[in-house]
Every structure is written in structure tokens, then in C-alpha cells.
C-alpha positions in Angstrom: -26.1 -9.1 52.3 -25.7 -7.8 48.9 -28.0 -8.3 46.0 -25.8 -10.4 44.2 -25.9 -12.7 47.2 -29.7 -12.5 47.6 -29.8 -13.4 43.5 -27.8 -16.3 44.0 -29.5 -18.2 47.2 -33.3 -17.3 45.5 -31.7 -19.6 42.7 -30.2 -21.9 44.4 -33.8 -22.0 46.2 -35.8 -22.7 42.9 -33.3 -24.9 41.8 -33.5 -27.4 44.2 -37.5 -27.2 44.0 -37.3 -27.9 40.5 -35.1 -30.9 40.7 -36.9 -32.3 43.8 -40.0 -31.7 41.9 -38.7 -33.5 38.8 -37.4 -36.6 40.9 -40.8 -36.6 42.6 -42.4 -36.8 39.5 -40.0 -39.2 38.0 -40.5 -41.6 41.2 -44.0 -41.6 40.9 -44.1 -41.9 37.6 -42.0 -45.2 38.1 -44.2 -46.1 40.9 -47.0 -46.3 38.6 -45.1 -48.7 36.0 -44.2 -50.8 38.5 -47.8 -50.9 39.7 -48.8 -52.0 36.0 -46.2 -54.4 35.9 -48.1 -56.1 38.4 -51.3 -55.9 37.4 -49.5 -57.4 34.2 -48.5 -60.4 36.0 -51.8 -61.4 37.9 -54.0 -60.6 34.2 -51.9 -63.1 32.5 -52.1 -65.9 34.8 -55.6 -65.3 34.6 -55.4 -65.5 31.1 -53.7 -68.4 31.3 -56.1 -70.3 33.5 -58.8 -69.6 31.4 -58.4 -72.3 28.6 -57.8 -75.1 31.0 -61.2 -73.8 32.8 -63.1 -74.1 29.1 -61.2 -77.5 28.0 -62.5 -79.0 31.6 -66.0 -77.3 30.6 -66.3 -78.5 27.1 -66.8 -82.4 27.8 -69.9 -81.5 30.2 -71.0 -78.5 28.5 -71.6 -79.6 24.7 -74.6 -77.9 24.6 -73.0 -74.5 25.4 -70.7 -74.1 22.7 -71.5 -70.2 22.3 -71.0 -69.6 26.0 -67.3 -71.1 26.1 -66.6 -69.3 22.5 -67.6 -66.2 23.8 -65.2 -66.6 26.8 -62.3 -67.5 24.7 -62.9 -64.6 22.3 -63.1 -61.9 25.4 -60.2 -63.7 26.8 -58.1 -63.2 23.6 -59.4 -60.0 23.2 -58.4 -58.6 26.9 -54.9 -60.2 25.9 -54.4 -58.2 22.9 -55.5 -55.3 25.1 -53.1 -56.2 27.8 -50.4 -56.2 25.3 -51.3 -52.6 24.5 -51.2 -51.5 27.7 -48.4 -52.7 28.6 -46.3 -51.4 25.8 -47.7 -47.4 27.2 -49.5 -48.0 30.8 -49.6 -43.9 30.5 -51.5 -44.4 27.3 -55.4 -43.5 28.2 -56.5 -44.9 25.0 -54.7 -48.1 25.8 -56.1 -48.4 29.6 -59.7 -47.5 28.3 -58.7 -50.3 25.8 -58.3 -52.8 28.7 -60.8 -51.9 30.9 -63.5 -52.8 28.2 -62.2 -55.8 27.2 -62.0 -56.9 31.0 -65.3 -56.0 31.3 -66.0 -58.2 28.5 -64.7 -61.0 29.9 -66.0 -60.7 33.5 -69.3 -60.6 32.0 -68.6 -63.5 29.9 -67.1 -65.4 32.9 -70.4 -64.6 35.0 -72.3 -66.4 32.1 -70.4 -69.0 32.1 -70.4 -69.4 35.7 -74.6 -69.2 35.8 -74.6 -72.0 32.7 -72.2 -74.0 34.6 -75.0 -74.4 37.6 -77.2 -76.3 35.2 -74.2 -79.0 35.4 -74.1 -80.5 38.8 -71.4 -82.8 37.5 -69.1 -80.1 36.0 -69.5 -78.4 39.6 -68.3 -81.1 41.3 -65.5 -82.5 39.1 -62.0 -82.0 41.2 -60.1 -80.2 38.2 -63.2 -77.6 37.8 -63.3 -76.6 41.6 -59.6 -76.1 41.6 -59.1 -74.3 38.3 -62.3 -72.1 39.8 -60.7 -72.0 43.0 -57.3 -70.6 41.2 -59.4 -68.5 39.1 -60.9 -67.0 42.3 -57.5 -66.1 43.7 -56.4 -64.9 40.7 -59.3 -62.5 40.5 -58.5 -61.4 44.1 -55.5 -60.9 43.4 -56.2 -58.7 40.2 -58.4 -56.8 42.5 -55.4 -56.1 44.7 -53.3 -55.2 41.8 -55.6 -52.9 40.4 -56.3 -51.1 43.7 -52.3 -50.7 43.7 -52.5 -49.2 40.1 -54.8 -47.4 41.2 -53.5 -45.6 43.9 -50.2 -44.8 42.4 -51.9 -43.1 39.2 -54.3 -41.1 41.4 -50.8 -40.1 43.7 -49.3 -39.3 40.2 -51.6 -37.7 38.9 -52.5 -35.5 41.9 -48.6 -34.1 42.2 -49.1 -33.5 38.3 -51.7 -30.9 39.0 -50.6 -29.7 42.1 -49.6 -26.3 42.0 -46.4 -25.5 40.3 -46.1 -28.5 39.6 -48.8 -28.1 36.9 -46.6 -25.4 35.5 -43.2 -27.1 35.5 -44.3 -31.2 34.4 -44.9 -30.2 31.1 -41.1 -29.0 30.5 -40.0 -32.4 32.2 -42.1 -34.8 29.8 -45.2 -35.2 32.4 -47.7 -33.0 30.1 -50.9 -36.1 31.1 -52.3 -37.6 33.8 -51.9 -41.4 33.8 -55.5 -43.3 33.3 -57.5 -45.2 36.3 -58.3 -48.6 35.6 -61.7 -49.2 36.5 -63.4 -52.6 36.2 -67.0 -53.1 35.9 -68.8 -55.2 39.0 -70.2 -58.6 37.8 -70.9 -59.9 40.8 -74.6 -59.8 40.1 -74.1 -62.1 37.0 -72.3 -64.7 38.8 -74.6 -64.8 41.8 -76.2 -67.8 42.2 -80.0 -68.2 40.9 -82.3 -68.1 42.8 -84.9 -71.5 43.0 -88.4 -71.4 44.7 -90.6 -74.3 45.8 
């Protein structure tokens, strides 16, 4: 084989490589949209739930104005931050963004869900036990979402940094790793309280 030869397949070798590795990055990167999009999707009809949960509230909770204001405020303020993210899911400052303001509200839910067991009636009207049990599904279906989100970022972000991959991304637009979006756990907020005799 001549040198010339040897020149050309070492190209054609690298070549390949590079474009397989751009695809690859380009799939993944797509991957990880796509798993926003969804997260998008199951946020907002949480979102959406939320009003009709504090409406149905309101006319057994009259004492607890602050509570359900302070739910509709996180819930408009996880909205805007939704909006944010979803303009630039690789945007870390707008993940971060979200996450807090989900946090917000899932601790602002768990109050409201501990105030509402002070209202026996509330509990056991029919429109609050299926807007909670909608809100529940929602939330479990969030969960799944994020997990998703998750899973493609971390995938993303691992062929990022793999080796040379960490060389080439940069020249094909994939300088930074894409954000996880991490929740807070408030399951110890909306646990039930606890009564002795």
C-alpha cells in the first residue's frame, strides 16, 4: 500500500468518527428537548389544575387567605420559570430558575395540603378529592417526566465529556453540559399530622 493510500483511509477513518460523533451529539441533544417538551406538558396541566384546586378551597378556607395566596403566587412564579425554560432547556440559569420556583410551590402545596386537614368538609367535598386526585397524577406524572429529563441530560452530558468527544463538541456548538432538574422532596410537609390521645 502506498502512503498516499494509507493518508487517504486514516481520513476517511476520522471522518466518519467525526460525523458519527456529531450526529450522536445532535440526537442526544434532541433527545433531551424532546424530554423537556414533556416535562413542559405535564407542568402545565399542573399549573392549570391549581386555580380550580384554590377556587374549590376558598369557600371553606376563608380563614386561610395567606395560605391560598401564597400558592397562587409560587404557581405564577413556576409558570414564568417554565416559560424560561422552555424557550433554552440547555440554559442552566433557566433550569436552576425552575427548579426553585418548583420547589416553592411544592412547599406551598404541602402547606396547603396540612391547613386543608383542619377542614373535614373541604376533604370530603367530591370536586376537592378529584381535583387532588388529578393533582396527584399530575405530580406522578411530573415525576416520570423529570426522571426522563433526567436521564437524557445525564446521557448528553456524559457523551459531551467523553473522551474526544470533549475535544471535538465545542467546534459542533456543544461547548456545555445541559442542567439536571432536581426537585426538592416535600413529602414531609404534606404528611399527615400526627394526633395523640
Amino acid at each position: 500500500m502506498s502512503s498516499g493510500l494509507i493518508f487517504l483511509i486514516i481520513v476517511a477513518v476520522i471522518g466518519v468518527y467525526t460525523i458519527s460523533l456529531y450526529n450522536r451529539l445532535v440526537s442526544l441533544k434532541n433527545r433531551h428537548q424532546n424530554a423537556f417538551a414533556q416535562i413542559d406538558v405535564q407542568l402545565k396541566r399542573r399549573y392549570d389544575l391549581i386555580p380550580n384546586l384554590i377556587e374549590t378551597a376558598k369557600a371553606y378556607m376563608a380563614h386561610e387567605s395567606q395560605t391560598l395566596e401564597a400558592v397562587i403566587a409560587a404557581r405564577n412564579a413556576a409558570q414564568t420559570q417554565l416559560q424560561k425554560a422552555a424557550a433554552n432547556p440547555s440554559s442552566a440559569d433557566a433550569i436552576e430558575g425552575l427548579a426553585r420556583a418548583e420547589n416553592q410551590l411544592g412547599g406551598a402545596l404541602g402547606k396547603l395540603n396540612v391547613t386543608m386537614e383542619a377542614y373535614p368538609d373541604l376533604k370530603a367535598n367530591q370536586n376537592m378529592m378529584q381535583l387532588s386526585e388529578e393533582l396527584t397524577s399530575t405530580e406522578n406524572k411530573v415525576s416520570f417526566a423529570r426522571q426522563a429529563l433526567n436521564d437524557a441530560a445525564t446521557e448528553y452530558n456524559t457523551a459531551r465529556q467523553s473522551f474526544p468527544a470533549n475535544i471535538l463538541s465545542g467546534f459542533f456548538g456543544h461547548s456545555k453540559d445541559v442542567t439536571l432538574l432536581e426537585f426538592e422532596d416535600h413529602k414531609e410537609i404534606q404528611a399527615a399530622p400526627k394526633v395523640s390521645f
